[in-house]
C-alpha positions as CSV (number, residue, x, y, z in Angstrom):
1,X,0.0,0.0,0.0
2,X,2.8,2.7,0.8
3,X,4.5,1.7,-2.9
4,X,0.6,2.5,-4.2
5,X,0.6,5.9,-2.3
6,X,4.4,7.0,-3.5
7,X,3.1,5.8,-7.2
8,X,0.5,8.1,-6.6
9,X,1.8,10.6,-4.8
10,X,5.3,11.1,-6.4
11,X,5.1,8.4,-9.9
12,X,7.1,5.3,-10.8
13,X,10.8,6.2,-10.5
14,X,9.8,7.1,-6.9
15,X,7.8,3.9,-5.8
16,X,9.9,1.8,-7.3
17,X,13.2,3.9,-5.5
18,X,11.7,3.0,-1.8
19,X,10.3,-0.7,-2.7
20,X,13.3,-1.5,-4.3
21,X,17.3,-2.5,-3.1
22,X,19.7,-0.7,-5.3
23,X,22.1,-3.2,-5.8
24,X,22.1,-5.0,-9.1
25,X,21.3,-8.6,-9.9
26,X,22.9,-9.8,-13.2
27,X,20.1,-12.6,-14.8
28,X,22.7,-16.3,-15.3
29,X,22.2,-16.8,-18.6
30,X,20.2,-20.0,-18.4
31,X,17.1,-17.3,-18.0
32,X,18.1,-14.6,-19.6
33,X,16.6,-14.9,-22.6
34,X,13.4,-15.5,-20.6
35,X,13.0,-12.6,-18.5
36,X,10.3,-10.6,-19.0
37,X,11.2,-6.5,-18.7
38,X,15.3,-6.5,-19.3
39,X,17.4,-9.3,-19.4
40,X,20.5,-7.8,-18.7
41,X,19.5,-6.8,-15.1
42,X,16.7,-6.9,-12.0
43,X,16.7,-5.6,-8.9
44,X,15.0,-7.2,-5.2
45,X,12.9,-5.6,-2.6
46,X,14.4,-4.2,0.6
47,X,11.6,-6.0,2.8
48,X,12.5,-9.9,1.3
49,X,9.0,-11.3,2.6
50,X,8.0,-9.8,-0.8
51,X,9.7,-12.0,-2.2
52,X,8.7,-14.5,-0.7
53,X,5.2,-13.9,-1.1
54,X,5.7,-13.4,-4.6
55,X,7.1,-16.3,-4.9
56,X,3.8,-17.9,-2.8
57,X,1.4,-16.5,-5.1
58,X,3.2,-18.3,-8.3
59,X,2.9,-21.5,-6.8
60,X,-0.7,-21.0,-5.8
61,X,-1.3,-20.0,-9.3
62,X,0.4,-23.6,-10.1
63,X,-1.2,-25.6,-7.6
64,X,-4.7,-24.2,-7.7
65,X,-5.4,-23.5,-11.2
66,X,-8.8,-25.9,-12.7
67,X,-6.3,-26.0,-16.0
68,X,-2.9,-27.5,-16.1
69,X,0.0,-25.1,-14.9
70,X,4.0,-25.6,-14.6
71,X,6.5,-23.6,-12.9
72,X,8.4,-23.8,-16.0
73,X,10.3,-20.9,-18.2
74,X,7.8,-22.0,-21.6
75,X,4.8,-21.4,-19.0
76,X,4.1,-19.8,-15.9
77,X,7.1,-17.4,-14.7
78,X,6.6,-13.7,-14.4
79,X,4.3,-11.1,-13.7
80,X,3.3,-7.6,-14.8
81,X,2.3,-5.0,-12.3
82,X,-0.6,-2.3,-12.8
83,X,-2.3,0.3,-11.0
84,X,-6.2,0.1,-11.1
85,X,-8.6,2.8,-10.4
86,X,-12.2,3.2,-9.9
87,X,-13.4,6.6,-9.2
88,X,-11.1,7.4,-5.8
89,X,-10.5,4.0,-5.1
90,X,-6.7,2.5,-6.4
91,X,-5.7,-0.9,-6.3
92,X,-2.4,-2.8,-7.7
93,X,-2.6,-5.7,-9.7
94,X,-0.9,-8.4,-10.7
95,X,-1.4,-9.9,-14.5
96,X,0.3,-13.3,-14.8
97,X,1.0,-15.1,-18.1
98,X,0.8,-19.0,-18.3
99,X,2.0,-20.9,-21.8
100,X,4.3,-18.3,-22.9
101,X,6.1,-20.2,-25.3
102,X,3.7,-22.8,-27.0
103,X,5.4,-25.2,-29.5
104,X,3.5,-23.0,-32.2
105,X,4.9,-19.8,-31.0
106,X,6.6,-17.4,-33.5
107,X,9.0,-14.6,-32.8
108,X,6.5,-12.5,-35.4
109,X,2.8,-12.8,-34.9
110,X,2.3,-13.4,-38.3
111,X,5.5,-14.9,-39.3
112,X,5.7,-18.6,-40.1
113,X,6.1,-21.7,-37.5
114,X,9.4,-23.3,-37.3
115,X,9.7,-26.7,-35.6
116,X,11.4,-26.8,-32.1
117,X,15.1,-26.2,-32.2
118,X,15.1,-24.9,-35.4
119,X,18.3,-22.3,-36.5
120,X,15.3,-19.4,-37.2
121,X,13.8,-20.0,-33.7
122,X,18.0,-19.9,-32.1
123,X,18.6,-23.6,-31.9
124,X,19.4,-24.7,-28.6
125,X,18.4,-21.7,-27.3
126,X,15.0,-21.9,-29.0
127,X,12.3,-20.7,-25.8
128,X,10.4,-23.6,-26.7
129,X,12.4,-26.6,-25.9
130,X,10.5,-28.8,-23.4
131,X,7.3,-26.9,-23.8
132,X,4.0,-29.2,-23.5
133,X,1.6,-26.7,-24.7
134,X,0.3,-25.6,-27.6
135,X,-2.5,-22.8,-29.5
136,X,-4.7,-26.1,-30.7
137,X,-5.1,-27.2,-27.2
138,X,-8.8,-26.7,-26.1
139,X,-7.8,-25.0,-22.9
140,X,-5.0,-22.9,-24.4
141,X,-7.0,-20.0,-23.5
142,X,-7.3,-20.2,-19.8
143,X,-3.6,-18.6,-19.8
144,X,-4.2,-15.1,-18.1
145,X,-4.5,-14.8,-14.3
146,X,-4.9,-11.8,-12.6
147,X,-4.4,-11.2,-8.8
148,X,-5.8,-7.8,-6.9
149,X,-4.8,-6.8,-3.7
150,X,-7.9,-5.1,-2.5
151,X,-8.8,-8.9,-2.7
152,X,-5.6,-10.4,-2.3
153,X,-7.1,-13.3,-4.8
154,X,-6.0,-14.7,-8.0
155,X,-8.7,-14.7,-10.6
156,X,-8.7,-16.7,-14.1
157,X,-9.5,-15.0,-17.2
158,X,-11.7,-16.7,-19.4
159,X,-11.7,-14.9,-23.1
160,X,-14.2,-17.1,-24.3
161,X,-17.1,-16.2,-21.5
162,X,-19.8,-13.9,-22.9
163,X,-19.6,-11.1,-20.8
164,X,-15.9,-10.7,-21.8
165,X,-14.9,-8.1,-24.3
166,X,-14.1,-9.5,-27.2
167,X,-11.6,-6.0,-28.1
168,X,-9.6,-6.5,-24.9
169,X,-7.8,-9.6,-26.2
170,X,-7.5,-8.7,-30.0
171,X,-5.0,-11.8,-30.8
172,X,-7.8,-15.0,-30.7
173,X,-4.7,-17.1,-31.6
174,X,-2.4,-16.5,-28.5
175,X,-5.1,-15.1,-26.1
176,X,-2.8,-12.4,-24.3
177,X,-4.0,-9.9,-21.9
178,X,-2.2,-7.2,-21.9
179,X,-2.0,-5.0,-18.4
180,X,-2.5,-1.7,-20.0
181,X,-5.4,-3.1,-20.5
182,X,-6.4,-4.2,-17.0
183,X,-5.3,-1.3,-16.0
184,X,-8.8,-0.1,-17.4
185,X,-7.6,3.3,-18.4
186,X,-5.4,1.9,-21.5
187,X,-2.3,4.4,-19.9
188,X,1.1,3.6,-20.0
189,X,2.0,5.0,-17.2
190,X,-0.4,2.7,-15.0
191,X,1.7,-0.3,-16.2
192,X,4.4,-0.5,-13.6
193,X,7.0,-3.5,-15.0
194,X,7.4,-7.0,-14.3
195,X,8.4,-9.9,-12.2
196,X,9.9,-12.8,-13.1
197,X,9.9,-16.2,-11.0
198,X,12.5,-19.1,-11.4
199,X,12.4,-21.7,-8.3
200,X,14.9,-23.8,-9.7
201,X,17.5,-20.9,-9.3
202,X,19.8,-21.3,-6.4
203,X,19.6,-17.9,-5.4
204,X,17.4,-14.9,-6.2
205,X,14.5,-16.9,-7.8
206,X,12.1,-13.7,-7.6
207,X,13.9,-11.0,-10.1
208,X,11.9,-7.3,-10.0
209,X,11.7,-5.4,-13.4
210,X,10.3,-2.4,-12.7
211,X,9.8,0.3,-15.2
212,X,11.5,3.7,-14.1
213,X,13.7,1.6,-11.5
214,X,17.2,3.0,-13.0
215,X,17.5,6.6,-12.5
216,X,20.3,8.5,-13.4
217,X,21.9,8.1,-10.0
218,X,21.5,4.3,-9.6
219,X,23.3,4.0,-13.0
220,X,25.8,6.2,-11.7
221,X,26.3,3.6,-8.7
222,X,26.5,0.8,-10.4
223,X,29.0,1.9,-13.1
224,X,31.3,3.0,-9.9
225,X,30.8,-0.7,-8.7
226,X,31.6,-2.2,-11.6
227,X,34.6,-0.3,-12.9
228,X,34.8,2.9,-10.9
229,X,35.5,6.5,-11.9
230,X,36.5,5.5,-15.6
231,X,32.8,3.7,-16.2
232,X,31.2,6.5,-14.3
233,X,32.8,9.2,-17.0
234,X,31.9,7.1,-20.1
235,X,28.3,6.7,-18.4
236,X,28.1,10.6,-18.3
237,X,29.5,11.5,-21.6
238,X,26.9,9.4,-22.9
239,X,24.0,10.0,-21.1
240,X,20.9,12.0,-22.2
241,X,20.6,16.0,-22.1
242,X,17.6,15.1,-19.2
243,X,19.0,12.3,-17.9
244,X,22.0,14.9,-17.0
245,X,19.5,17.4,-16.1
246,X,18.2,15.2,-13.4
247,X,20.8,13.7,-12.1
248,X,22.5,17.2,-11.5
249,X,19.4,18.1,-9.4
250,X,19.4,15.0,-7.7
251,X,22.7,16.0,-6.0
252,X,22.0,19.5,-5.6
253,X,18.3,19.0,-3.8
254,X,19.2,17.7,0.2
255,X,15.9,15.9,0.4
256,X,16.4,14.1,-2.9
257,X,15.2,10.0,-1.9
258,X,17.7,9.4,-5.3
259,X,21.3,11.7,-3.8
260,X,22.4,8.6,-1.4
261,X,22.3,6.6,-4.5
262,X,25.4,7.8,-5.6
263,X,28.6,7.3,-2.9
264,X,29.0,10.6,-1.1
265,X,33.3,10.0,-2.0
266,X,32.5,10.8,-5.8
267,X,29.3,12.8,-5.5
268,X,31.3,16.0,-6.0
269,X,33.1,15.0,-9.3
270,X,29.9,13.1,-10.4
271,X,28.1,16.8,-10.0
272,X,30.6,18.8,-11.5
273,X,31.3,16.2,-14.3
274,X,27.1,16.1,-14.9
275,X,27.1,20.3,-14.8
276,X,29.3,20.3,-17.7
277,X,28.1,17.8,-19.9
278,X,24.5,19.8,-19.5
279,X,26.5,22.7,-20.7
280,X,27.9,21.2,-23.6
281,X,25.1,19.2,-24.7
282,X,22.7,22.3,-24.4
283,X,24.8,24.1,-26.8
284,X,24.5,21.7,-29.1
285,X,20.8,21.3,-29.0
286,X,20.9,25.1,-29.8
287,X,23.2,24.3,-33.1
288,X,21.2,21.7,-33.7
289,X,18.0,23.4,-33.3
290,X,18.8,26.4,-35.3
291,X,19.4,24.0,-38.5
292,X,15.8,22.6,-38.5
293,X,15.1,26.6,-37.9
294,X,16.7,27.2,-41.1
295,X,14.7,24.3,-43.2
296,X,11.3,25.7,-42.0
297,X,12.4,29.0,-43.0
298,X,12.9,27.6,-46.6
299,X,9.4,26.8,-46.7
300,X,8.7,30.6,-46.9
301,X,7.2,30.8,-43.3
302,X,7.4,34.1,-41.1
303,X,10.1,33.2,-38.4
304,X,7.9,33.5,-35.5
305,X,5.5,31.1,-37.1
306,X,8.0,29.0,-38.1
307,X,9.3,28.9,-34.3
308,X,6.3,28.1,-32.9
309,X,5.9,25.1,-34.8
310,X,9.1,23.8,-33.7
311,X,8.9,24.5,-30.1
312,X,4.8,22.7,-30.2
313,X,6.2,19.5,-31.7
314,X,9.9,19.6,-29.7
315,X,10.8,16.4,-27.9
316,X,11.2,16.0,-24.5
317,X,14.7,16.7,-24.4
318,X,13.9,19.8,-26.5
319,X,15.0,18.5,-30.0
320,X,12.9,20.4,-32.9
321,X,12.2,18.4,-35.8
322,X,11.3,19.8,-39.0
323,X,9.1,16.7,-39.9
324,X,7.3,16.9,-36.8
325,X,7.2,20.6,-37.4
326,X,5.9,20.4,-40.7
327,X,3.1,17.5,-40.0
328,X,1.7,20.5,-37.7
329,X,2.0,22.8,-40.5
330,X,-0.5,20.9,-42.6
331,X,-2.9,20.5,-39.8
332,X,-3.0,24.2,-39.0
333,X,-2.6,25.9,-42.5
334,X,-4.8,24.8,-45.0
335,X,-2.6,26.9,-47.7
336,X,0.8,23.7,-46.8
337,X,-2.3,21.2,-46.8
338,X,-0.9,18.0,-49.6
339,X,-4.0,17.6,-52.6
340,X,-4.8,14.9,-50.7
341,X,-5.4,16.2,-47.3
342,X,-7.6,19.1,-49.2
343,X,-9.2,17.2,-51.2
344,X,-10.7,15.2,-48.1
345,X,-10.6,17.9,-45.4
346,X,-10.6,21.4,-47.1
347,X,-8.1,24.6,-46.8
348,X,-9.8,26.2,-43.3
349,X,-6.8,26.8,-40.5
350,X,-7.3,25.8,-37.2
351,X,-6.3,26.9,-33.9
352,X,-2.7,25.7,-33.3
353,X,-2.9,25.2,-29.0
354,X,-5.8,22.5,-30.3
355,X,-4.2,21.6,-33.3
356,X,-1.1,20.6,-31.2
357,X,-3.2,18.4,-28.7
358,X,-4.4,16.5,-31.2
359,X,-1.3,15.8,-33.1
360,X,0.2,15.0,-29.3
361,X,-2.1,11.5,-29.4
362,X,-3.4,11.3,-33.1
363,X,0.4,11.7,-34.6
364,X,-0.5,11.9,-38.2
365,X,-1.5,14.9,-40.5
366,X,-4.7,13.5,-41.5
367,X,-5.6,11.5,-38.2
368,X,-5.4,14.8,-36.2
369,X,-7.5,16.5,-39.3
370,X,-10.2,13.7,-38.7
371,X,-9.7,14.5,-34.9
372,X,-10.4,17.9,-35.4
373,X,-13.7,17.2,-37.3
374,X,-14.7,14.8,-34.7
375,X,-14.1,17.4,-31.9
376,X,-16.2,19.9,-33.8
377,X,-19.2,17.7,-33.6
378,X,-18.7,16.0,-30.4
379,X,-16.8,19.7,-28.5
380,X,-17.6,17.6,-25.0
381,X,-14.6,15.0,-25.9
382,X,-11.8,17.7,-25.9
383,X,-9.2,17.7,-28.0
384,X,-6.9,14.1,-26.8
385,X,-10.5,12.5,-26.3
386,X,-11.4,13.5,-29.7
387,X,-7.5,12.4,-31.2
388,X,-8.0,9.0,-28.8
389,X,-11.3,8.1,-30.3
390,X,-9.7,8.2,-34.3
391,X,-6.6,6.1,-33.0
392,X,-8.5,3.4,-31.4
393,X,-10.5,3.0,-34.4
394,X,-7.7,2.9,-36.3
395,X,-6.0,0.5,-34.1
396,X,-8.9,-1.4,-34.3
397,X,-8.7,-1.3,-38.1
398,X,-5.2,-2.2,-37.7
399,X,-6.0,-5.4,-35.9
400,X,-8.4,-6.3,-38.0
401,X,-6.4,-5.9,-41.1
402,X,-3.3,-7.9,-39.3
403,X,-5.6,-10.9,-37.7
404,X,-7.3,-11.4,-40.8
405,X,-3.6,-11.3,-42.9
406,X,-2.3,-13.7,-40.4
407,X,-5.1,-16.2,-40.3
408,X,-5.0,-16.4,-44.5
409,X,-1.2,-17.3,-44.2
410,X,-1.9,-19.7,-41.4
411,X,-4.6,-21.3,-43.9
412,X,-1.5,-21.4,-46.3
413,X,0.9,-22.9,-44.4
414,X,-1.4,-25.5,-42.8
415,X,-2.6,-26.4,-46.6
416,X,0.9,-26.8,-47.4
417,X,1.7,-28.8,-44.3
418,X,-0.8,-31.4,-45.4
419,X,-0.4,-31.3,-49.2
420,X,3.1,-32.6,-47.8
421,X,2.3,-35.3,-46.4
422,X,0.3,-36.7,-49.3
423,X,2.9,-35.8,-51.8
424,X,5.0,-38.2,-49.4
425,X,2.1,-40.8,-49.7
426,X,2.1,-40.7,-53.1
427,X,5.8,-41.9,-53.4
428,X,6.0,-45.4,-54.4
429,X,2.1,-46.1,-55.2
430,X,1.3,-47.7,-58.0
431,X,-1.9,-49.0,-59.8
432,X,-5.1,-47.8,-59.2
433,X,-4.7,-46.6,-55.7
434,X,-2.0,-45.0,-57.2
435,X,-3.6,-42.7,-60.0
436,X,-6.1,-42.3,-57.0
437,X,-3.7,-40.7,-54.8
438,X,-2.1,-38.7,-57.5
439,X,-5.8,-37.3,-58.6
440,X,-6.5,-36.4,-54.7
441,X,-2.9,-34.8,-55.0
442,X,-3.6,-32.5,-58.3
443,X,-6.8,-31.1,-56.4
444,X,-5.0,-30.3,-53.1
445,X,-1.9,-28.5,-55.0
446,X,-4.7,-26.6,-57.1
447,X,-6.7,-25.8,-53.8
448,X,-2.8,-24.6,-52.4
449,X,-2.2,-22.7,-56.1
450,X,-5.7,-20.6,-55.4
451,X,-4.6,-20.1,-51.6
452,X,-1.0,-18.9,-52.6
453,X,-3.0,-16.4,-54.1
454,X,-5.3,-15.4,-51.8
455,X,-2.5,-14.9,-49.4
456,X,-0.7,-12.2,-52.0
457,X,-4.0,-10.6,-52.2
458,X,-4.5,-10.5,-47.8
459,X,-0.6,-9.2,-47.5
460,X,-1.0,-6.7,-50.7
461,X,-3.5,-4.1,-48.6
462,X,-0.9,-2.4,-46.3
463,X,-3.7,0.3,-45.0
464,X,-5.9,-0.3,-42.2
465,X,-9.2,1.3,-44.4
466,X,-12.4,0.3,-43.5
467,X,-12.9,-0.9,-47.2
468,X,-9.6,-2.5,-47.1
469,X,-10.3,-4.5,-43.7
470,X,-13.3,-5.6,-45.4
471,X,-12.0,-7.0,-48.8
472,X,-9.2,-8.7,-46.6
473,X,-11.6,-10.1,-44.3
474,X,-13.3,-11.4,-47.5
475,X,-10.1,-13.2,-48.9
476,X,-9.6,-14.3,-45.0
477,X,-12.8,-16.4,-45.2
478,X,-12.2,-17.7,-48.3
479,X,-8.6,-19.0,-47.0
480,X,-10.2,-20.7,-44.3
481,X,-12.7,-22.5,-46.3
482,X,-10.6,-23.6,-48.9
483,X,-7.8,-24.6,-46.4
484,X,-10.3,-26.8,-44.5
485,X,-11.2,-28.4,-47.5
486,X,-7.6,-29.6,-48.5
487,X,-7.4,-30.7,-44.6
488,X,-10.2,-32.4,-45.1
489,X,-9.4,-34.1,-48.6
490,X,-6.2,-35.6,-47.2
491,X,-7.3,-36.3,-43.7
492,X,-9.7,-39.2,-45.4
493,X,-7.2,-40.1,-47.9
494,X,-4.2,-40.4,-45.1
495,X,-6.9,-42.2,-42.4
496,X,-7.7,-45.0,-45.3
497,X,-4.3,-45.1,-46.2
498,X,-3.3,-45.9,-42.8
499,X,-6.5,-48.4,-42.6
């Protein structure tokens, strides 16, 4: 409860600084490759029955569950941490992810499926060796478990019930949850890292990967640890304008939770070391700044205009960017609007504070346009409700597009798989059962010729249009159809074979 209060109170880098031990754990490599946040390095709580009842809730998960569970690095072994809020009430969660690495998982969603161990999937390091699960199992979707500690119980998602949203889990195939999305606010910043659980590790089976739980001043430690003031200068000199910025109040604010992070003996050279980069780095964001200055400028703009554009789309660190700049530009003034953009949305201006909001969320010239029409007719959304609304429905387009892409080549490939098996049938045959294998063989490959197609068709729309989603969604059922006909075809000609 008191990391939910400093969360709230103070944000991530702050909560995570007080539940956290600074010193570093280094993953072994056996789970490197597992770990879920970074798997280069993790960090432990200061209070270790944390641990320890991290560790407890795992193996109730395993022991309790109605659907099989292992503590096992290809299914149940980490965590992610969220903050949920209903009106003033907050709570932390816990979403945990069983059958992570089914024996039909794919380093792309849409990619193809390599067999276990293969060179594509890293060999022997392949995540799926010794995995007993798979997407075809009929339980395969009982995988996300969520514990609350309001109610300090673990709960068992189940996709498939009808009063389940259908959008919250928008890959049917893999059935992931993410936590942004139990977060029920769909903010990054509610999503507050990971946890990773290995029992079989001799020491430091519970590794924290908390998001924001490396500040400037921990890095600073740990690069003294690990090769003293010589790592500490390359850390500096390569260290972000804000990362500098803050780790140089850090060590100039008394009360700063972070200052004790770095060992008192260097915290003097670490400050003035910090100061100067700053220094340097700030003149160079002014060099670099006044370039992008000088290719608005060429557009014709007045320079005041042209400054205002730059500082509304700067970065965080205070970059300017002409593209960003000049995306703006065609939102605000209809006179730098493309043929395109005018053709659909007109030559009116528009405010540039709003303008700017929009753009913030929606990103995109003619997303923010849309936005701005929406917000005209809906004023009561505001301008990031208004930019939200167009990017989830694109998103949602986007899905679409993608699922229904990725199910035709999965149509393909399983197709393929079985027109395989029958070409390896057919091998030897002779006489009548022969020509009778070879007929059932011509229809399959044409059935395969037709889906080859339909698969260049699916993968040729690279827009997330509404009429595009449709037409692939079209050539998607199609896929299936024909798919499940070749399956069908070769599963009564491979049954009677075997017969």
């Amino acid at each position: 409860r008191e990391f939910l209060s400093t969360w709230s109170t103070n944000g991530r880098q702050h909560a995570a600084a007080r539940l956290l031990d600074p010193h570093k754990l280094v993953p072994p490599p056996s789970v490197a490759r597992f770990m879920s946040g970074e798997s280069h390095r993790a960090l432990r709580p200061k209070d270790q029955r944390l641990d320890l009842f991290m560790a407890e809730l795992f193996q109730q998960i395993a022991a309790t569950s109605p659907v099989d569970v292992q503590l096992a690095s290809w299914d149940l072994y980490h965590g992610h941490l969220f903050v949920y809020s209903h009106g003033d009430m907050l709570d932390l969660g816990i979403l945990f992810h069983a059958r992570e690495f089914p024996t039909d998982y794919r380093t792309s969603r849409y990619g193809d499926t390599y067999p276990v161990g293969h060179a594509a999937m890293g060999g022997e390091k392949d995540v799926r060796i010794g995995s007993e699960c798979c997407t075809q199992d009929p339980d395969f979707h009982l995988r996300n478990y969520v514990w609350l500690m309001s109610l300090n119980q673990v709960f068992l998602v189940d996709p498939t019930d009808q009063s389940f949203n259908e959008e919250w889990i928008p890959c049917k195939e893999f059935h992931t949850l993410h936590e942004v999305t139990c977060s029920g606010h769909g903010h990054q910043g509610r999503a507050l890292g990971d946890v990773n659980y290995f029992p079989f590790l001799e020491t430091h089976q519970v590794l924290w990967c908390l998001r924001d739980s490396f500040p400037p001043t921990l890095l600073v430690l740990h690069a003294h640890q690990e090769g003293g003031l010589e790592a500490v200068n390359d850390l500096l000199k390569n260290m972000a304008s804000s990362k500098l910025s803050q780790l140089v109040s850090s060590l100039t604010s008394p009360s700063c939770i972070f200052k004790d992070q770095v060992p008192i003996e260097i915290q003097e050279s670490v400050l003035g070391q910090a100061t100067e980069l700053s220094r340097e780095k700030k003149a160079s964001l002014v060099t670099g700044n006044a370039v992008e200055t000088d290719k608005m400028l060429l557009r014709g703009l007045e320079e005041n205009f042209a400054k205002q554009l730059l500082e509304a789309t700067a970065s965080s660190e205070g970059i300017y960017s002409e593209f960003r700049a000049s995306n703006l530009l065609q939102v605000v003034s209809g006179e730098h609007r493309g043929p395109e953009l005018v053709t659909r949305f007109g030559q009116g201006d528009h405010d540039l504070t709003v303008s700017r909001a929009c753009l913030k969320v929606a990103f995109y010239p003619e997303s923010t346009l849309e936005a701005l029409e929406l917000l005209h007719a809906h004023p009561e959304l505001g301008p990031q409700g208004a930019a939200q609304q167009v990017v989830d429905q694109k998103e949602a387009l986007t899905r679409r597009l993608f699922e229904a892409q990725g199910i035709s080549s999965k149509a393909l490939r399983e197709a393929a798989g079985v027109v395989e098996q029958l070409e390896q049938l057919v091998e030897g045959k002779l006489g009548e059962a022969g020509k009778g294998l070879y007929s059932v063989l011509d229809q399959t490959r044409e059935c395969l010729g037709v889906l080859e197609q339909l698969s260049q068709r699916a993968r040729a729309v690279q827009y997330a249009t509404p009429d595009g989603s449709v037409a692939v969604d079209q050539v998607k059922a199609q896929a299936v159809e024909i798919s499940s006909h070749v399956k069908k075809i070769a599963a009564q000609h491979l049954l009677s074979t075997k017969l």
